[in-house]
C-alpha positions in Angstrom: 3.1 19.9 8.0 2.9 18.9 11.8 3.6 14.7 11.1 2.5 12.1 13.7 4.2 8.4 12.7 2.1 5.5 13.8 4.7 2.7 14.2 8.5 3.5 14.5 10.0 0.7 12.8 12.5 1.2 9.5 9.8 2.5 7.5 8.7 4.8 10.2 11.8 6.1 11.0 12.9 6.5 7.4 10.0 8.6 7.1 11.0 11.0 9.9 14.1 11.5 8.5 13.1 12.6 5.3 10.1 14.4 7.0 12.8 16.6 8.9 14.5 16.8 5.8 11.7 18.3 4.0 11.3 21.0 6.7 8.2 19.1 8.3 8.2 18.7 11.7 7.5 15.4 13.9 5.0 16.1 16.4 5.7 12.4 17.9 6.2 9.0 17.0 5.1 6.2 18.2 5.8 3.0 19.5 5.2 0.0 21.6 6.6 2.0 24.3 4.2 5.2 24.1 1.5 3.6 22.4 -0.9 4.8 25.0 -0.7 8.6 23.2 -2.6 7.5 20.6 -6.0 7.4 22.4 -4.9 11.5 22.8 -3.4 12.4 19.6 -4.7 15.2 19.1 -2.8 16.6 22.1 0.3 16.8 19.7 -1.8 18.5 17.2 -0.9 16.6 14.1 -1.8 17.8 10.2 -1.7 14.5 9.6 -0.9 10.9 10.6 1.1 8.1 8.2 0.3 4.5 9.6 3.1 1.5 8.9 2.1 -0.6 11.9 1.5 -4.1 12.0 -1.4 -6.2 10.4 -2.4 -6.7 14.0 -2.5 -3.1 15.4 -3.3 -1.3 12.1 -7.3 -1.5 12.4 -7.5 -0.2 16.1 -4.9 2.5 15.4 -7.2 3.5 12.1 -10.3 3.6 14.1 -8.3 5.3 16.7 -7.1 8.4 14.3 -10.6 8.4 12.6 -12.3 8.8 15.8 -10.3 12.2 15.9 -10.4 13.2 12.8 -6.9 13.1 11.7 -6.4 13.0 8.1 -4.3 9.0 7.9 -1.8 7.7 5.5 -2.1 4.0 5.9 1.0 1.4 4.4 0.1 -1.2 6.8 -0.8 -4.5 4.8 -2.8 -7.7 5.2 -5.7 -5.9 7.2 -7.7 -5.2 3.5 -10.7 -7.6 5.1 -11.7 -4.6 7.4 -11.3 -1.9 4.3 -15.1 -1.6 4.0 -15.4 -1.2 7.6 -12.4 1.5 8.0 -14.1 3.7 4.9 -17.5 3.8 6.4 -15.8 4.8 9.7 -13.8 7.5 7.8 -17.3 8.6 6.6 -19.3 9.0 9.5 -16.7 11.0 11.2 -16.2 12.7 8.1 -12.6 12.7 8.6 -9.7 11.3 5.6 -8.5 7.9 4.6 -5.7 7.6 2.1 -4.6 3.5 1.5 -2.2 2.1 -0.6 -0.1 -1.1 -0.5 2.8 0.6 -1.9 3.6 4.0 -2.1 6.5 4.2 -4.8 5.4 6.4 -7.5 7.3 4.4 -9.9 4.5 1.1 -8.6 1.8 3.2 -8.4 2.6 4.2 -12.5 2.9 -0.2 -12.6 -0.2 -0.1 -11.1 -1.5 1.9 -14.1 0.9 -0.2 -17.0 -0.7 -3.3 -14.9 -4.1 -2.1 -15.6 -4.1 -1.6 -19.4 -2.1 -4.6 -19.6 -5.1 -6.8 -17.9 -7.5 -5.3 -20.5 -5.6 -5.9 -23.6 -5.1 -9.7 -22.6 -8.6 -10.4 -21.3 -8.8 -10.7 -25.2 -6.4 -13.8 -25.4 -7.1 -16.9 -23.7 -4.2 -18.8 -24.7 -2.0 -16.2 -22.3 -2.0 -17.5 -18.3 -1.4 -14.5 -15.9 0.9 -15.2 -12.5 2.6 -13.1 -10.1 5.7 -13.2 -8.6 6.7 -11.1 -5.9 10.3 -11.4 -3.4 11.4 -9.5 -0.3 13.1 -10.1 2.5 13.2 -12.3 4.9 11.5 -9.9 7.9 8.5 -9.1 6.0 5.7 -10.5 8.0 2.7 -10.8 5.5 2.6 -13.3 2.2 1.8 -12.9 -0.3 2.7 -8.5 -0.3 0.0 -6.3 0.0 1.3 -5.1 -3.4 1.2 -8.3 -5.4 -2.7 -8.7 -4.0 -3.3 -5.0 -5.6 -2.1 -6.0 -9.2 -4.0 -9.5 -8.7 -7.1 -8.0 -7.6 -6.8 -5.6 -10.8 -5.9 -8.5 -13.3 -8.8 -10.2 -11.9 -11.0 -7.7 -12.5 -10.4 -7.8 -16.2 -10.3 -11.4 -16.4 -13.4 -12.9 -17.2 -12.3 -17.0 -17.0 -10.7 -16.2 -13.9 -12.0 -15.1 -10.1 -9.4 -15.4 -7.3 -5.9 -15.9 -6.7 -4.1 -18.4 -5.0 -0.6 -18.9 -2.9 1.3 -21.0 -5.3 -0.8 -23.3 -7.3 -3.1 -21.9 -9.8 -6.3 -24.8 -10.4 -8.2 -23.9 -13.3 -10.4 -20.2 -12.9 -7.4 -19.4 -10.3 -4.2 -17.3 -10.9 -1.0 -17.8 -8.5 0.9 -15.6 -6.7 4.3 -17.2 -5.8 5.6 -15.2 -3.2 9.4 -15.8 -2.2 11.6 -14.6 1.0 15.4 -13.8 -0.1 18.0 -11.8 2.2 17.1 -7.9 2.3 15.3 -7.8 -0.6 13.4 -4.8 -0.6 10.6 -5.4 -2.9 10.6 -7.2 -6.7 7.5 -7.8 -8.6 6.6 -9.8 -11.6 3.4 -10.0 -13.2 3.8 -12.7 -16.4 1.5 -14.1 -18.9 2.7 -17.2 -19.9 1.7 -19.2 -23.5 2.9 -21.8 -25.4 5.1 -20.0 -27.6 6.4 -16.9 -25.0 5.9 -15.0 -22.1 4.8 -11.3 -21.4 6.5 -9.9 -18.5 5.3 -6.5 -16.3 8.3 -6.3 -13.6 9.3 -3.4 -10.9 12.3 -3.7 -8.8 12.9 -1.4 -5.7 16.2 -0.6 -4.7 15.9 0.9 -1.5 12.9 2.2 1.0 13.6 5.7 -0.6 11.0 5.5 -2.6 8.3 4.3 -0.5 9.2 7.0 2.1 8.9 9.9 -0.5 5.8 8.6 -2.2 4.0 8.5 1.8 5.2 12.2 2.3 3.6 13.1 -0.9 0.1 11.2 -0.2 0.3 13.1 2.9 0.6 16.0 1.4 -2.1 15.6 -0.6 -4.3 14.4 2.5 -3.8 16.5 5.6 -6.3 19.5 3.7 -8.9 17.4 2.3 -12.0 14.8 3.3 -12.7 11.8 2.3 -11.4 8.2 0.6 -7.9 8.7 -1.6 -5.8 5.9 -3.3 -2.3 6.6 -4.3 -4.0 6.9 -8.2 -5.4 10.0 -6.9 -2.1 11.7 -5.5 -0.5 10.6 -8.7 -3.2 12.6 -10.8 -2.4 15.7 -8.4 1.2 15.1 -9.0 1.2 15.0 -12.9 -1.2 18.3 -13.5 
């Protein structure tokens, strides 16, 4: 694939060197200091374009890439307010959107373990869910993009409960305690605490190896098709 990197930070550039790796080839990358190129991406002639940004530059660079109908693998977080407005846009230039808030196979399979987990204990009330997530100290949004996802799923199969909250759970609420340790790279815990034990769900990244792979492989899956994706779809192409 001809790859064009939307934000050259450690994720970006971790990317590219695995993309090279892979026998892909980098058609640019950019940065604060070129960031005029995107407005003429298609100059490069990109397959495809994978988007780690900032919260603050992710929606204009989206529109950007959709404008010109390049397929776009998006990890930027805390931008999910504007989702509804980046699909339609994806739509009326009938062009490709995949999202996900993580791209490690091994949380996308959470994702799924998460899912079933929410159904079985929308049965119990006695059981409170919470969410714990840590990374390091750099990481600009709180609480992670990830630990919203699994949230947003528990809530979804909790009945007795309708949003989350930073912190403090009130009652209908569930927390999300979200801590900022050294260079962690990414720990979640999703627990479901009762008066006599605890049900823990937990993933625990060890590097940014992961992440990198799992974007290569969503684009992949992308730069050929049309349409909205989520990482649950790339991991159905994956397994067959």
């Amino acid at each position: 694939m001809k790859i064009a990197i939307i934000g050259y930070g450690k994720m970006g550039k971790a990317i590219g060197q695995l993309a090279e790796k892979q026998g892909h080839e980098i058609v640019i990358a950019i940065n604060s200091a070129n960031k005029k190129h995107i407005d003429h991406l298609n100059d490069f002639n990109p397959d495809v374009a994978i988007e780690f940004s900032t919260p603050l530059s992710a929606v204009s660079n989206l529109e950007k890439l959709i404008q010109q109908q390049i397929p776009v693998v998006c990890g930027t977080t805390a931008w999910h307010d504007q989702y509804d407005h980046i699909c339609k846009l994806t739509k009326v230039y009938d062009s490709a959107l995949l999202y996900a808030s993580n791209y490690s196979v091994g949380m996308n399979l959470m994702f799924r373990m998460n899912e079933q987990l929410a159904k079985v204990m929308s049965k119990f009330d006695s059981y409170q869910p919470s969410i714990t997530e840590i990374h390091h100290i750099q990481k600009l949004d709180a609480p992670s993009g990830t630990a919203v996802t699994l949230a947003e799923q528990i809530i979804q199969e909790q009945s007795r409960i309708d949003k989350w909250e930073l912190d403090e759970a009130p009652s209908g609420t569930m927390a999300i305690k979200s801590l900022r340790k050294g260079k962690i790279i990414g720990t979640h815990h999703v627990e479901y605490k009762s008066e006599t034990d605890n049900i823990t769900l937990s993933h625990k990244a060890h590097n940014r190896n992961g992440f990198v792979a799992g974007a290569l492989l969503a684009a992949e899956y992308l730069h050929t098709r049309k349409g909205i994706y989520t990482m649950q779809d790339v991991l159905s192409w994956a397994l067959k």
